[in-house]
MMTF fields as JSON, N, C-alpha, C and O atoms, coordinates in Angstrom:
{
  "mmtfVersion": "1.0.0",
  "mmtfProducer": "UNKNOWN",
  "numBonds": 327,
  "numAtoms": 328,
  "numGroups": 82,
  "numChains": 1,
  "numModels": 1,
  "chainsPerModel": [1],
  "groupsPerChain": [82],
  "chainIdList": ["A"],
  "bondAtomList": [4, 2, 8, 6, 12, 10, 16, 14, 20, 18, 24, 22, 28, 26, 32, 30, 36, 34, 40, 38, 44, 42, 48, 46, 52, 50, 56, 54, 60, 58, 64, 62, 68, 66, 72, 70, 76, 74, 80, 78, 84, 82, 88, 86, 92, 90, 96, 94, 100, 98, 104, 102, 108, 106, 112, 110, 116, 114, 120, 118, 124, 122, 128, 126, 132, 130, 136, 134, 140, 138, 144, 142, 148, 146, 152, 150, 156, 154, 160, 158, 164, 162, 168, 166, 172, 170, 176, 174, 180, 178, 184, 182, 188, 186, 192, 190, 196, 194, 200, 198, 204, 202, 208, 206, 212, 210, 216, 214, 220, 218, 224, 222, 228, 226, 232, 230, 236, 234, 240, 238, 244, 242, 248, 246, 252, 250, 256, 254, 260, 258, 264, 262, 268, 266, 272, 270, 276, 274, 280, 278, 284, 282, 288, 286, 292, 290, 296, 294, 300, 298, 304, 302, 308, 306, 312, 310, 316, 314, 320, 318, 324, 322],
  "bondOrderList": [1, 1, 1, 1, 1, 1, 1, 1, 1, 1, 1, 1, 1, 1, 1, 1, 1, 1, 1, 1, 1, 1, 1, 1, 1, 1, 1, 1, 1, 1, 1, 1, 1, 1, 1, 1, 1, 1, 1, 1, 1, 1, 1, 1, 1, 1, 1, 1, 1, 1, 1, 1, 1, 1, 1, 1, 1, 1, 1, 1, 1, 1, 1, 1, 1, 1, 1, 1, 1, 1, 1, 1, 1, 1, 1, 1, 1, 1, 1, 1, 1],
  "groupList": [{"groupName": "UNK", "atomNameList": ["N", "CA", "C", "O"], "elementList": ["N", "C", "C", "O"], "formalChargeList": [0, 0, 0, 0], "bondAtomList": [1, 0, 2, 1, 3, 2], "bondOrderList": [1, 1, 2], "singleLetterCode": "X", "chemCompType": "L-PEPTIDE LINKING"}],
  "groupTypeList": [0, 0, 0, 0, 0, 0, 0, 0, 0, 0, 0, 0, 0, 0, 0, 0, 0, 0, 0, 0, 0, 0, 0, 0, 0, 0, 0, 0, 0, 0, 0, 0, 0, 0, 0, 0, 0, 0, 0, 0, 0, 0, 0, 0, 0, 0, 0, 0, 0, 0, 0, 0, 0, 0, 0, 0, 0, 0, 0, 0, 0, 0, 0, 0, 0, 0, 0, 0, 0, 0, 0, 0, 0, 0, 0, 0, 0, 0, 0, 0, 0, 0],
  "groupIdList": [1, 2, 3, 4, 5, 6, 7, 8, 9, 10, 11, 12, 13, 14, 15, 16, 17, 18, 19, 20, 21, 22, 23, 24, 25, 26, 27, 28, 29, 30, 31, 32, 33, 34, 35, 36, 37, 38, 39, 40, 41, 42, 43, 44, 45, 46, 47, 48, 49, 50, 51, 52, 53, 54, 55, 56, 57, 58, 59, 60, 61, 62, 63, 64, 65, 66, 67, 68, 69, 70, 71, 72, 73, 74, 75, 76, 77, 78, 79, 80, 81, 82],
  "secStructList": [7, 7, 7, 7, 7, 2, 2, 2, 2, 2, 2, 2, 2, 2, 2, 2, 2, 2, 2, 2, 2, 2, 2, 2, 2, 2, 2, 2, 2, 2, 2, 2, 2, 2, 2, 2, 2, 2, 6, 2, 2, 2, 2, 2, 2, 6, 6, 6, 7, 7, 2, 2, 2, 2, 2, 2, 2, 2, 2, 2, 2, 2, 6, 2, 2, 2, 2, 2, 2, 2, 2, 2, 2, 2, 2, 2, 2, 2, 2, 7, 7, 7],
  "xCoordList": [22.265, 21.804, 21.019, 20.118, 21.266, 20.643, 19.091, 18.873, 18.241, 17.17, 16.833, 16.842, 16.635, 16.607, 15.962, 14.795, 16.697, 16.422, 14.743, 14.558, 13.799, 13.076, 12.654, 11.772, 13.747, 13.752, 14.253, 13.798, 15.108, 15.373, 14.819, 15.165, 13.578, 12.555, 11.166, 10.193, 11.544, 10.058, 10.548, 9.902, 11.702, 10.971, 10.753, 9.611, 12.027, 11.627, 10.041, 9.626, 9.101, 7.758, 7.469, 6.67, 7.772, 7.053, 7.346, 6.527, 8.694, 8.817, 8.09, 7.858, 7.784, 7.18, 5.169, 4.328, 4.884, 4.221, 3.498, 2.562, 4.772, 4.463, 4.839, 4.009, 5.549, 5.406, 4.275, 3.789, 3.54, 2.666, 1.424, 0.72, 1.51, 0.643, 0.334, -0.705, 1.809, 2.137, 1.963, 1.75, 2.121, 2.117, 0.651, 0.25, -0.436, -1.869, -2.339, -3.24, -1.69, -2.256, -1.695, -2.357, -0.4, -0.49, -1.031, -1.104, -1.587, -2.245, -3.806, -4.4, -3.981, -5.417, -5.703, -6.81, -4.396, -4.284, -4.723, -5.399, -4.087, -3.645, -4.645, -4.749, -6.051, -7.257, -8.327, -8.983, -8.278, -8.699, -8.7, -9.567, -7.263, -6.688, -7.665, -8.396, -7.61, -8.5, -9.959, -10.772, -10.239, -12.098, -12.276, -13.06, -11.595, -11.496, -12.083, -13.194, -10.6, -10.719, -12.146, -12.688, -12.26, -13.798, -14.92, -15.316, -15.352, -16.065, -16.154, -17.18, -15.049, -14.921, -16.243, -16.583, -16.994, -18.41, -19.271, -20.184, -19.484, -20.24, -20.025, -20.911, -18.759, -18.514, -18.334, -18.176, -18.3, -18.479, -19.948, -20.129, -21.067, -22.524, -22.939, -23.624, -22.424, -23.665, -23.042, -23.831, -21.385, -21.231, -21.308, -20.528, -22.072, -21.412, -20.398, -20.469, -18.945, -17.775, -17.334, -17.8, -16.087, -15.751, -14.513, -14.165, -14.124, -12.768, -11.564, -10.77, -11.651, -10.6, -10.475, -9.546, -11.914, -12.028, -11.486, -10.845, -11.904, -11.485, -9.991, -9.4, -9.387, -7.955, -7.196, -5.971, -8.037, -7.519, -7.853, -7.085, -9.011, -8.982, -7.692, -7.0, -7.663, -6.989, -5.397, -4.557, -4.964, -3.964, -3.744, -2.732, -4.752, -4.186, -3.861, -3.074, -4.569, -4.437, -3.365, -2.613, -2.912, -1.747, -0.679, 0.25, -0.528, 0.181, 0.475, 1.638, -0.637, -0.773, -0.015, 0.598, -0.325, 0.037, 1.537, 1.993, 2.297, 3.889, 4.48, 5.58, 3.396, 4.217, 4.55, 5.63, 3.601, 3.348, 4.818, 5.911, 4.793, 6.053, 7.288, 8.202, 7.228, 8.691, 9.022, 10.061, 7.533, 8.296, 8.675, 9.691, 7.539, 8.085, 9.531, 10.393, 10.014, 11.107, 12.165, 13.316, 11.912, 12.877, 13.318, 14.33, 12.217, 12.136, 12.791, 13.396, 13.027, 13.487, 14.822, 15.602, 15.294, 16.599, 16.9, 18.03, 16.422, 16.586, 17.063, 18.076, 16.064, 15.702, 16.425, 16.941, 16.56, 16.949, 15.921, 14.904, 16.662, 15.687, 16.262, 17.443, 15.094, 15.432, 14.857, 15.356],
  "yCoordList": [-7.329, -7.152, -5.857, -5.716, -4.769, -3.43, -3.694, -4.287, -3.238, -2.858, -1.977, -0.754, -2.335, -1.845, -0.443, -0.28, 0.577, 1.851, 1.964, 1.354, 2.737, 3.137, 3.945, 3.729, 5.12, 5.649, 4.84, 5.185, 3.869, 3.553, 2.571, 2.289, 1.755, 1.204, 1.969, 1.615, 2.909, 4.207, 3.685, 2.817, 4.224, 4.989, 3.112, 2.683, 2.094, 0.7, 0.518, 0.321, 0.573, 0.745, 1.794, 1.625, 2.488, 3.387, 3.324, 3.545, 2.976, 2.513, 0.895, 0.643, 0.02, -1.248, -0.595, -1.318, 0.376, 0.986, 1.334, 0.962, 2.472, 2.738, 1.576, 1.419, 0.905, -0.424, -1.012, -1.064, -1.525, -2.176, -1.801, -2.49, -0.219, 0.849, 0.624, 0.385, 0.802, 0.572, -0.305, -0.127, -1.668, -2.917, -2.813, -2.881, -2.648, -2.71, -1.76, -2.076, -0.428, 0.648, -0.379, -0.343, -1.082, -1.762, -2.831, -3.183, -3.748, -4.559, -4.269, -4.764, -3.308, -2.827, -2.045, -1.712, -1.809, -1.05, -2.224, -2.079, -3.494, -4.542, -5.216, -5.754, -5.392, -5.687, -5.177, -5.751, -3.675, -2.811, -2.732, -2.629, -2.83, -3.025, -4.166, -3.989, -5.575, -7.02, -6.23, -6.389, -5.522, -5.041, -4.239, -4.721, -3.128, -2.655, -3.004, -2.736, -4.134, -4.596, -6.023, -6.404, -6.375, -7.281, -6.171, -6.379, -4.986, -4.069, -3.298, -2.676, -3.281, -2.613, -2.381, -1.301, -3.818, -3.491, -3.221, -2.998, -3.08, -2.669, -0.781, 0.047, -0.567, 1.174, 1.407, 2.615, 0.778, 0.924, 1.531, 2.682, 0.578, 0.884, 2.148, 3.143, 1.834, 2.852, 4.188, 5.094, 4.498, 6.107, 6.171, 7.014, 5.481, 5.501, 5.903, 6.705, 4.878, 5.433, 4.858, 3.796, 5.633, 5.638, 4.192, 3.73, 3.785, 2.834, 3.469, 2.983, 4.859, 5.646, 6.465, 7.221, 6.129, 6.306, 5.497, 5.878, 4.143, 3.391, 2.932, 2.169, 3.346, 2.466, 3.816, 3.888, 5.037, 6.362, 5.448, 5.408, 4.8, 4.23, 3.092, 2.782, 2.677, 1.29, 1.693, 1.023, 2.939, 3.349, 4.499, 4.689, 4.885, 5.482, 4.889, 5.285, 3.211, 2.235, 1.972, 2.058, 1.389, 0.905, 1.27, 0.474, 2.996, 4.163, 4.1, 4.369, 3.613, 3.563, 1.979, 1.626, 1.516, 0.338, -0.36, -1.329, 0.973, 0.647, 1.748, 1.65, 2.833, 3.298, 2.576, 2.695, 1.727, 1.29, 0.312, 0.571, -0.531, -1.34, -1.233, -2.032, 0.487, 1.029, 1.189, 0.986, 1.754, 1.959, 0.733, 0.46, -0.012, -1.239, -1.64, -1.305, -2.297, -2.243, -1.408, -1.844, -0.269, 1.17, -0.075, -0.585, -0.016, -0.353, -1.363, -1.304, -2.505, -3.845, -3.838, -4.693, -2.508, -2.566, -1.767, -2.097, -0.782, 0.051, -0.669, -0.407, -1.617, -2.077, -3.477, -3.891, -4.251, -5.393, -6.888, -6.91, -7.787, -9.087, -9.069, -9.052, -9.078, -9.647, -10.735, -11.159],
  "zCoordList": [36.107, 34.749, 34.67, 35.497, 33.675, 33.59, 32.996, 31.939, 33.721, 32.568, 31.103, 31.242, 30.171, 29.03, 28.882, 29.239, 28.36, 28.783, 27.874, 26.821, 28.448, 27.744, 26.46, 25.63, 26.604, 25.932, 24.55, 23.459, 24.651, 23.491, 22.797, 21.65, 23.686, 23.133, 22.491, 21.826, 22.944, 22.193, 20.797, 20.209, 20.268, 18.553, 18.294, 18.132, 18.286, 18.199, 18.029, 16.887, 19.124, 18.405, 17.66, 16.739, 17.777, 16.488, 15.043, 14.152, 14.875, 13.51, 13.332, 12.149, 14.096, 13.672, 13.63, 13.096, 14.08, 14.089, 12.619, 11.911, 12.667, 11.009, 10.21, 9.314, 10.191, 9.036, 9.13, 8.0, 9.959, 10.354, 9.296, 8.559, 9.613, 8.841, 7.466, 6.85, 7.092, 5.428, 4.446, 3.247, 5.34, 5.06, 5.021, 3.859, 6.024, 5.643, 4.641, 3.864, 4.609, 3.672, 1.702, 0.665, 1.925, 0.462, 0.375, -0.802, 1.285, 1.324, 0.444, -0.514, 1.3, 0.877, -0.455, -0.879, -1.06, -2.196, -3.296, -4.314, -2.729, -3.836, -4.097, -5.199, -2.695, -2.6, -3.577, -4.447, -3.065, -4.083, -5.611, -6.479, -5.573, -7.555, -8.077, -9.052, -7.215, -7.824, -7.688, -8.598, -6.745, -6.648, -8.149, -8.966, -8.443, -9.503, -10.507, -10.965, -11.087, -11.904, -12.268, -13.306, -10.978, -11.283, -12.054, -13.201, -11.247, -11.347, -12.467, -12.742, -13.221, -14.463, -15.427, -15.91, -15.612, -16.526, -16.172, -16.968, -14.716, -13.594, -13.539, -13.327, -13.771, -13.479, -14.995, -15.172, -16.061, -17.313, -17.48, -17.877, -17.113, -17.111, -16.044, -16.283, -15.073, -14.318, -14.717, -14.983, -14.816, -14.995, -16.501, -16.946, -17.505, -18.728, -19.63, -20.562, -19.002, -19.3, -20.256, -20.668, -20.912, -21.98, -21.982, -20.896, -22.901, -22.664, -21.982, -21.176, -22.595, -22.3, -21.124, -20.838, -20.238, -18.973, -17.88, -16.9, -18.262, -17.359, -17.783, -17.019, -18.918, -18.735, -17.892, -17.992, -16.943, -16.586, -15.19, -14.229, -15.257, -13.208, -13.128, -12.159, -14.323, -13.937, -14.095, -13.495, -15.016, -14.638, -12.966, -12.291, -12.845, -11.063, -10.303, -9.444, -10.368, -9.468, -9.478, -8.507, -11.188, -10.981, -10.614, -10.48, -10.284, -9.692, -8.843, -8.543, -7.781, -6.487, -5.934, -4.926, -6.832, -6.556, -6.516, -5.911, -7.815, -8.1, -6.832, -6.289, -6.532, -5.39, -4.354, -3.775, -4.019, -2.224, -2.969, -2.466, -3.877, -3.751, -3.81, -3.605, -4.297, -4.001, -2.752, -2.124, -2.366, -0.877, -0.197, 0.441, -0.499, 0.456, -0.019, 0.793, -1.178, -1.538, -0.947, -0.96, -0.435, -0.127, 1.745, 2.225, 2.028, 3.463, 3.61, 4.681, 2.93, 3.009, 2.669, 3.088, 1.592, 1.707, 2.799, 3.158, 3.598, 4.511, 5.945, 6.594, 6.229, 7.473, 7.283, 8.321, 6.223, 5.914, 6.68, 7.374, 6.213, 6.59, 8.353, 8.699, 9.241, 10.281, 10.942, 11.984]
}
């Protein structure tokens, strides 16, 4: 029975690597989005912002937030269910 070449187990971790990554970097996006949005009358008061300020935080978020799920989306059709 051959042993499994090394080289071709490198990138194998490195792409579960970077998913690993991604998956915590949207995790934490999605965390964030709920912190936000609790905080809203809280960052309303102390920077005294406008309505039209904060529907500018709560739209970046939500930016951030439709990106990470494209990508993830991108990845799942990429990589498929295994």
């Amino acid at each position: 029975m051959e042993q499994p070449n090394e080289s071709v187990l490198q990138p194998v971790q490195h792409v579960r690597l970077i998913f690993a990554l991604i998956i915590m970097a949207s995790f934490l996006d999605i965390i964030d989005f709920s912190i936000v949005q609790v905080a809203l009358p809280t960052i309303r008061t102390q920077f005294l912002a406008t309505y039209a300020d904060l529907q500018w935080v709560i739209g970046a978020y939500g930016l951030t937030l439709a990106g990470f799920l494209m990508l993830m989306g991108r990845a799942g059709d990429v990589y498929g269910q295994k």
